[in-house]
C-alpha positions as CSV (number, residue, x, y, z in Angstrom):
1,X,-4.7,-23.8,6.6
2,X,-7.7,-23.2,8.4
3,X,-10.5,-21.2,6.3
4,X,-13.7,-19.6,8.1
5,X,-16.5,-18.5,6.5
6,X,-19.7,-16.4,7.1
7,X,-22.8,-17.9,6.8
8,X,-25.8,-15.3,6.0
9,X,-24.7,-11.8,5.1
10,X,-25.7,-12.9,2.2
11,X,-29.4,-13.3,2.5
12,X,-29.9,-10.1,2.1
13,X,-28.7,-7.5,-0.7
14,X,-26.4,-5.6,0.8
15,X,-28.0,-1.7,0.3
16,X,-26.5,1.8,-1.1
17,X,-27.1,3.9,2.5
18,X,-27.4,6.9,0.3
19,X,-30.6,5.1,-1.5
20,X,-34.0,6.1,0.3
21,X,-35.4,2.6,-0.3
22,X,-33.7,-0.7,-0.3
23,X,-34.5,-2.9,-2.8
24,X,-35.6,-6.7,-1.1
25,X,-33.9,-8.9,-3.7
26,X,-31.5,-6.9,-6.2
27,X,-28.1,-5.7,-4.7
28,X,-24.7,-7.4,-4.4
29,X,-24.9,-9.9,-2.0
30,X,-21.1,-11.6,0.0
31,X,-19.7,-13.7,2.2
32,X,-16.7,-13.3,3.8
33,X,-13.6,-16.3,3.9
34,X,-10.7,-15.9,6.3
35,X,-7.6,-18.1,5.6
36,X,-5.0,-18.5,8.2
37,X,-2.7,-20.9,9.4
38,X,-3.9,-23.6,11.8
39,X,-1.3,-23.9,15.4
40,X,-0.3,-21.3,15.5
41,X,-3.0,-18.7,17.4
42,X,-6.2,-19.3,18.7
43,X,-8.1,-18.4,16.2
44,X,-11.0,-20.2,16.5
45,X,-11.8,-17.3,18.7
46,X,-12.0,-15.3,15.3
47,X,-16.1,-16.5,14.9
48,X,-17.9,-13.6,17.0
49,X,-16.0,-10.7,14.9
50,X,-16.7,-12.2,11.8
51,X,-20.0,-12.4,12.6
52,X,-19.5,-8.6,13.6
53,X,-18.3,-8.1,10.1
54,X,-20.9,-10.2,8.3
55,X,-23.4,-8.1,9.8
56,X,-22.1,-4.8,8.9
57,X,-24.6,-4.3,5.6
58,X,-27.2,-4.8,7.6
59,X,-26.4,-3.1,10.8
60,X,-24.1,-0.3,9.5
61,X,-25.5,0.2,6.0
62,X,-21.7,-0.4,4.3
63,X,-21.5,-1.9,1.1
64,X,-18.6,-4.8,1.7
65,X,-16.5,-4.7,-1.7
66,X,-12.8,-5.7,-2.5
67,X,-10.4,-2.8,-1.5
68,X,-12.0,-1.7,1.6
69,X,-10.9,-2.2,5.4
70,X,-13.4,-3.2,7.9
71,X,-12.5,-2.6,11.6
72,X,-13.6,-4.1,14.8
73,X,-11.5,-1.9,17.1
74,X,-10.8,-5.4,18.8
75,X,-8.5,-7.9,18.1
76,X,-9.6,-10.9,15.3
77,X,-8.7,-13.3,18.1
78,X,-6.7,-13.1,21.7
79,X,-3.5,-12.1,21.4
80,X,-3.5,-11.0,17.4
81,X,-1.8,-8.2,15.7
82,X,-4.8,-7.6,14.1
83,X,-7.8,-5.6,14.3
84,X,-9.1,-4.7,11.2
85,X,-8.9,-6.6,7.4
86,X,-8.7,-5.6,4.0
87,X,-11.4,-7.1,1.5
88,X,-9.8,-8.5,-1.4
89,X,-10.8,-9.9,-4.6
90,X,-13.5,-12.8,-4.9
91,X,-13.0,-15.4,-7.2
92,X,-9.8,-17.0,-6.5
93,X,-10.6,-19.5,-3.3
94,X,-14.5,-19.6,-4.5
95,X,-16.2,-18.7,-7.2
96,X,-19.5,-16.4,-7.3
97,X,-22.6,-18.8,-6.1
98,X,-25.2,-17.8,-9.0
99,X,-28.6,-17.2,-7.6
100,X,-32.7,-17.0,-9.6
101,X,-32.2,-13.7,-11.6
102,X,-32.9,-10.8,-10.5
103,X,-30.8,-11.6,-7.8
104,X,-26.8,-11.2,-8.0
105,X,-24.8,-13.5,-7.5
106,X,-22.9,-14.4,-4.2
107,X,-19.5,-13.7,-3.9
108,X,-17.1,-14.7,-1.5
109,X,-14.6,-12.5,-0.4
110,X,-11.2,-13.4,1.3
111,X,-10.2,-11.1,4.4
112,X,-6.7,-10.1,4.5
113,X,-5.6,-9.0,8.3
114,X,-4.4,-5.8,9.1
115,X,-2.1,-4.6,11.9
116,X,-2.4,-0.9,12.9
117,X,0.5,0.2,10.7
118,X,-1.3,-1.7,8.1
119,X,-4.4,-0.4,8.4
120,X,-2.8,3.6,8.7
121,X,-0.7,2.8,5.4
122,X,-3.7,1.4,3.7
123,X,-5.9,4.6,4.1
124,X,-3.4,7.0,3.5
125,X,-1.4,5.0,-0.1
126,X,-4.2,2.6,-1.0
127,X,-5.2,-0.9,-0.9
128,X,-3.0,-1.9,-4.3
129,X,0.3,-0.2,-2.6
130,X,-0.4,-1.9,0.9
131,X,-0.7,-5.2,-1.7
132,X,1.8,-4.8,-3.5
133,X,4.1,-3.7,-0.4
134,X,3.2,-7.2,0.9
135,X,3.9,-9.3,-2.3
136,X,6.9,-7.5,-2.8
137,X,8.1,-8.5,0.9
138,X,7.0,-12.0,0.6
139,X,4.2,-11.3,3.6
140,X,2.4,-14.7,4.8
141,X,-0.8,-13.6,5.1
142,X,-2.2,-17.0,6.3
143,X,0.2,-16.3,9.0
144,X,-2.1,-15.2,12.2
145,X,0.8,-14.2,14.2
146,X,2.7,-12.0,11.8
147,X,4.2,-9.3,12.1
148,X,3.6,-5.8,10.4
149,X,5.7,-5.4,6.6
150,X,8.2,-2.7,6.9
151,X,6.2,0.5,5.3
152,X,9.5,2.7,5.0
């Protein structure tokens, strides 16, 4: 298994965009860990979106938390399935890097791959049903050339 992670999005506090001001040091602050199986794509071409992704807070305003999708409207790397991810819980691969209060702590969150299907399923049923759909079918999701679970 190969794991890459962001390096930076968390140097900031990621910002509520509704908030008129943006507070320099309190706010959650991530990084994101992808997890995939090493052989089997090229997926070291997988650094550039990430980056993409890592800079979304800043750029975009979005508050990255566990549940939501992020989408490049690109593929992760040439030739995958995927184009967007879903964030999922911190805590499991890494735990929360505590910083100097007032700052929060870092948390790294794993990226789960989406295909389209996925992705449509997700924002129609949910994050926990597109979950649970893939622990019930015994998805690999470390597999970077997957197909889509059956959503029937």
């Amino acid at each position: 298994v190969v794991r890459y992670a962001t390096l930076g999005m968390s140097g900031q506090p990621m910002a509520d965009p509704t908030s008129p001001l943006a507070d320099p040091v309190k706010g959650p602050r991530a990084e994101l860990i992808l997890s995939v199986r090493a052989g089997r794509a090229d997926t070291d071409q997988v650094l550039r979106p990430l980056a993409v992704l890592a800079a979304s807070p800043q750029v975009e305003g979005l508050v990255v938390a566990p549940g939501a999708s992020l989408d490049l409207g690109q593929e992760l790397w040439p030739g995958a399935p995927f184009s967007s991810v879903l964030v999922a819980e911190p805590g499991g691969l890494v735990e929360d890097l505590e910083l100097d209060a007032p700052m929060d702590p870092v948390r790294f969150l794993p990226l789960l791959p989406m295909t389209r299907n996925e992705a449509a399923w997700k924002r129609v049923r949910g994050a926990e049903e597109l979950q649970e759909r893939w622990l019930a079918r015994g998805t690999d999701l470390r597999d970077p050339a997957r197909g889509s679970v059956a959503l029937d």
